[in-house]
C-alpha positions in Angstrom: 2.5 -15.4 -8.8 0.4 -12.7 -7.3 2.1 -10.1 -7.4 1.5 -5.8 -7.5 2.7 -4.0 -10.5 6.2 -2.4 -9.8 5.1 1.1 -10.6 2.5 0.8 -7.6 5.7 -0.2 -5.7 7.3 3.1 -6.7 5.9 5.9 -4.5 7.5 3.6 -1.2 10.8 4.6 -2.2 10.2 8.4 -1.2 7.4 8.3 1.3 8.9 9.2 4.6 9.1 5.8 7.2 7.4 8.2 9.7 4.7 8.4 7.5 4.3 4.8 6.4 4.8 3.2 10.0 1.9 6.1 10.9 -0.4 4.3 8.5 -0.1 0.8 8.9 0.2 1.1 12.9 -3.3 2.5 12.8 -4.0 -0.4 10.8 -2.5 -2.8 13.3 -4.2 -0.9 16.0 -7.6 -1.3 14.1 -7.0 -5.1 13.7 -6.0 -5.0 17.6 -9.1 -3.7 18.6 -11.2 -6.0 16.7 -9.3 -9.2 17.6 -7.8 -8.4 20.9 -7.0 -11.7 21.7 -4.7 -12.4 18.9 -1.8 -12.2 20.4 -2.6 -14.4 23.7 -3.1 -17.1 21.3 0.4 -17.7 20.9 1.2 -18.1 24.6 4.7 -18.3 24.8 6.1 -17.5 21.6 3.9 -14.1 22.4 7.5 -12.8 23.0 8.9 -13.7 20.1 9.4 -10.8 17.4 8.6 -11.3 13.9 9.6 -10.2 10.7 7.9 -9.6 7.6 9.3 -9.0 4.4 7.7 -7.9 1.2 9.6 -9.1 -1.7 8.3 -6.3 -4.1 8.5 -3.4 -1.1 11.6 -1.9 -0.2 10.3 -2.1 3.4 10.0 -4.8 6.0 7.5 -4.9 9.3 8.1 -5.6 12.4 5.9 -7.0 14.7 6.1 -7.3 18.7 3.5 -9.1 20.2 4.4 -8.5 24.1 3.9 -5.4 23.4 2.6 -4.9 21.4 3.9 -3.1 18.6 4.8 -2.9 14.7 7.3 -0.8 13.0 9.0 -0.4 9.6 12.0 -0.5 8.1 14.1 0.2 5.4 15.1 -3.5 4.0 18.7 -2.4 4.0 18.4 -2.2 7.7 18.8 -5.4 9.5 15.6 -6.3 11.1 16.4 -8.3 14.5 13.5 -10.8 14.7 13.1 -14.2 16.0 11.5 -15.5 12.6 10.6 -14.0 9.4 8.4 -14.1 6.4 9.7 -12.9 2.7 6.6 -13.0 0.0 4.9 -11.1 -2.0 3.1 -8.4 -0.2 -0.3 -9.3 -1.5 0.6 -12.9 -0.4 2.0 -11.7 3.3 -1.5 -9.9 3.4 -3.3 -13.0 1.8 -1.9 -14.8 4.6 -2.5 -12.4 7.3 -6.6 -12.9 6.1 -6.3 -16.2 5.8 -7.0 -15.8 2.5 -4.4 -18.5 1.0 -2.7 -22.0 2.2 0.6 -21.2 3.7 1.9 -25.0 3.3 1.0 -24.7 -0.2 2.5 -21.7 -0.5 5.6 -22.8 1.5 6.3 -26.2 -0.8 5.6 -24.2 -3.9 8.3 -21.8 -2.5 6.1 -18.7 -3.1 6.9 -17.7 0.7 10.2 -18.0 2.1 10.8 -19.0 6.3 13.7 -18.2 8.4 13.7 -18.6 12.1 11.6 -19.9 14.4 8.8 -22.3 13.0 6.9 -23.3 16.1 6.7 -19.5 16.6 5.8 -18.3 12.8 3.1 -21.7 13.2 1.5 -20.7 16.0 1.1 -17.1 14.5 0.3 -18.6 11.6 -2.7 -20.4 13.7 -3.8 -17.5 15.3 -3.9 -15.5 12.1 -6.3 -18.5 10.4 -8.4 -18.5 13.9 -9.2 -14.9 13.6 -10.9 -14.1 10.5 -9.5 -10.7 9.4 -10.8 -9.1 7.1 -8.4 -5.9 6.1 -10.8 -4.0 3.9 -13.3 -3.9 6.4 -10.5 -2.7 9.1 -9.4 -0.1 6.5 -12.5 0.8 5.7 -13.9 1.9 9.7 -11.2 4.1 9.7 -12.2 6.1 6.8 -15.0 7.8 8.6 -17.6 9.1 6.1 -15.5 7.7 3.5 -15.2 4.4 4.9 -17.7 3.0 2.5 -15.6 4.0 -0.1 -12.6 2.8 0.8 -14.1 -0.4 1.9 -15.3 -1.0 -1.3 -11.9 0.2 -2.8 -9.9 -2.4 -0.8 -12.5 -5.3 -1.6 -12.1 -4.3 -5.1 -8.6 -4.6 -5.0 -8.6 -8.0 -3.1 -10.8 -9.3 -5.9 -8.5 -8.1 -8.7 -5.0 -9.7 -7.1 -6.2 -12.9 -5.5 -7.3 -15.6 -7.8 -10.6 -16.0 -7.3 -10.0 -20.3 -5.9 -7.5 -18.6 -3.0 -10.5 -16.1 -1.8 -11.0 -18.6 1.2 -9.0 -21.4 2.0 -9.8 -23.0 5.3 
C-alpha cells in the first residue's frame, strides 16, 4: 500500500486549518488556471460536492465545483458532500494525476466510495482527461524557487509511487 510515513503525518495535527486550506487552495487555484475547463466536463454533476478523505491525514477536502471552491476540514467534522473518496493521500493525489487505475484500486479496496458514482465517475473522467501534473503546478508557484520545489515534488512522486503506476492510461 502506498502509503506516507506517520511521522510526516504529524505536523497536520497542529498546523492551523486557516493555514492549510491557504496552501492547498492556491494549489487548486494553480490547477484551475491551467485546466480551466475541468469542471465543465462534468456537466451536470458540476453541482455536486465532493469529498475527499485522506486515510493517514486527520483532514478531509472539500471540493465545490459550481463554484468553485475547496476547503478543509477537521475529519471529526462532518463533511456534507454528495460523494466521497477515503484513500491514502498519496493515492487520492495519484488519482487526482492520473497516475494510478481507480477500478483497480476500487476492487483491490485500496480506495473506498460513498455516494454518488455517476458523479465521482465523471470527475473521475475529467481528472484522467486532464493531465495534471502537481509538481509542475507546485513548482510555478515557487517563484525563483520553483525549480526547486519542482524537482522536490518529482522526487517525492518517484519515491512513493511504484514505479509500474507512474502512468496508467
Amino acid at each position: 500500500m502506498m502509503k506516507i510515513p506517520s511521522y510526516l503525518s504529524i505536523p497536520i495535527h497542529y498546523v492551523p486549518l486557516p493555514v492549510l486550506e491557504r496552501a492547498t487552495q492556491m494549489v487548486f487555484r494553480k490547477v484551475l488556471a491551467e485546466h480551466p475547463d475541468l469542471f465543465h466536463r462534468l456537466g451536470a454533476y458540476r453541482q455536486k460536492r465532493f469529498a475527499f478523505r485522506p486515510t493517514d491525514l486527520p483532514v478531509a477536502f472539500i471540493v465545490d465545483p459550481s463554484l468553485p471552491a475547496l476547503s478543509v476540514i477537521r475529519k471529526t467534522e462532518n463533511a456534507a458532500a454528495d460523494c466521497t473518496v477515503e484513500a491514502t493521500i498519496v493515492h487520492l493525489l495519484a488519482l487526482l494525476e492520473g497516475r494510478c487505475d481507480a477500478d483497480a484500486l476500487f476492487f483491490a479496496r485500496e480506495i473506498t466510495v460513498t455516494g454518488d458514482m455517476e458523479a465521482m465517475l465523471a470527475l473521475r473522467n475529467a481528472l484522467d482527461d486532464s493531465l495534471i501534473d502537481l509538481p509542475t503546478e507546485v513548482g510555478k508557484l515557487g517563484g525563483p524557487f520553483g525549480p526547486l520545489l519542482r524537482r522536490a515534488a518529482y522526487e517525492i512522486r518517484a519515491r512513493v509511487l511504484p514505479q509500474e503506476q507512474q502512468r496508467w492510461n
